[in-house]
C-alpha positions as CSV (number, residue, x, y, z in Angstrom):
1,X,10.7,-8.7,-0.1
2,X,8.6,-6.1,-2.3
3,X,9.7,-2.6,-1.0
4,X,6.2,-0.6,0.1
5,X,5.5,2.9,0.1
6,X,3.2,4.7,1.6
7,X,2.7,8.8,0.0
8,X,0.8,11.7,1.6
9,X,-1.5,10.9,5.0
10,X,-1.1,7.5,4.6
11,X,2.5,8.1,5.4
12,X,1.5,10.4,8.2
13,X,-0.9,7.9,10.0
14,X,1.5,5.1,10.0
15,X,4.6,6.7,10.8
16,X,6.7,5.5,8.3
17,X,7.2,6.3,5.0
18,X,9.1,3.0,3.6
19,X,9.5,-0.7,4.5
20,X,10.7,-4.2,2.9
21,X,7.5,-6.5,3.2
22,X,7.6,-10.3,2.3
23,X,4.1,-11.0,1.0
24,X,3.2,-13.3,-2.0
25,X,0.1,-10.9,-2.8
26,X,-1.3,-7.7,-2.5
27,X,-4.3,-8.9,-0.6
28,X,-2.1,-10.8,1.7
29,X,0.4,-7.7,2.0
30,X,-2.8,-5.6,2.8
31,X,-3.7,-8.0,5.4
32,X,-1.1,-7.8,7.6
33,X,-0.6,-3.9,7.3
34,X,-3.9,-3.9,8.9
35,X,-3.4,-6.3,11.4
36,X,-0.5,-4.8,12.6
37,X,-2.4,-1.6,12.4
38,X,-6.0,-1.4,12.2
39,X,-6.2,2.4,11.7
40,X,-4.0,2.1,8.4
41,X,-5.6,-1.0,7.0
42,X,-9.1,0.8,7.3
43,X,-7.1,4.0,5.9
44,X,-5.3,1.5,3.0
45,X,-9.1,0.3,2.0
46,X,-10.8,3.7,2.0
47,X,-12.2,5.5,-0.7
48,X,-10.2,6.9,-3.4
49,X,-6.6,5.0,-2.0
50,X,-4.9,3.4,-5.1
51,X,-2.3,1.1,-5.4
52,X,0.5,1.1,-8.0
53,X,2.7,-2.0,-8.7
54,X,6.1,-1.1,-9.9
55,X,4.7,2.8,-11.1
56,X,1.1,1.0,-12.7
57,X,-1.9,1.6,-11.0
58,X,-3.8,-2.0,-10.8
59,X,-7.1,-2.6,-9.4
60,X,-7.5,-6.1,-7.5
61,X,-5.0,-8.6,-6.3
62,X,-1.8,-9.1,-8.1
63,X,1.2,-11.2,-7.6
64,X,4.2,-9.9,-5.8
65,X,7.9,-11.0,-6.1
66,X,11.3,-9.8,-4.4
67,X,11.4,-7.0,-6.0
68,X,7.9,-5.7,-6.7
69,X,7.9,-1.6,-5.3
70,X,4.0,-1.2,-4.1
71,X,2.9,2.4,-3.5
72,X,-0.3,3.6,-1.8
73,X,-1.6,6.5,-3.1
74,X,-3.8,8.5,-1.3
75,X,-6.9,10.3,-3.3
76,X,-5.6,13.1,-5.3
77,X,-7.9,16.2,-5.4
78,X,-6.9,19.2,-7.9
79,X,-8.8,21.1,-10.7
């Protein structure tokens, strides 16, 4: 199961910070996050929310395996 983690609001809307996810892809992963929670999923899709797989931020779908860590980031702001 690929461990998910979710940083910053994103944690704070969900509730949770951490969870083991079995999902073959990162679109299906980001399907059932927001069916299970349509506030988060809108959140996951918004603008500025990246995704890193194992520490790399990738844009699109990707693969997943066992032990594939996938973190949401939530848009960074700074000067």
């Amino acid at each position: 199961m690929a461990r998910v983690l979710l940083f910053g609001p994103l944690r704070d809307l969900a509730g949770w910070r951490e969870r083991e996810i079995d999902s073959p892809f990162l679109s299906v992963l980001r399907a059932r996050l927001a069916e299970e929670d349509a506030v988060l999923g809108a959140a996951l899709g918004g603008p500025g929310v990246q995704v890193a797989l194992d520490q790399v931020v990738v844009r699109g779908d990707a693969p997943l395996n066992a032990r594939t860590e996938v973190a949401f980031l939530p848009p960074m702001s700074g000067g």
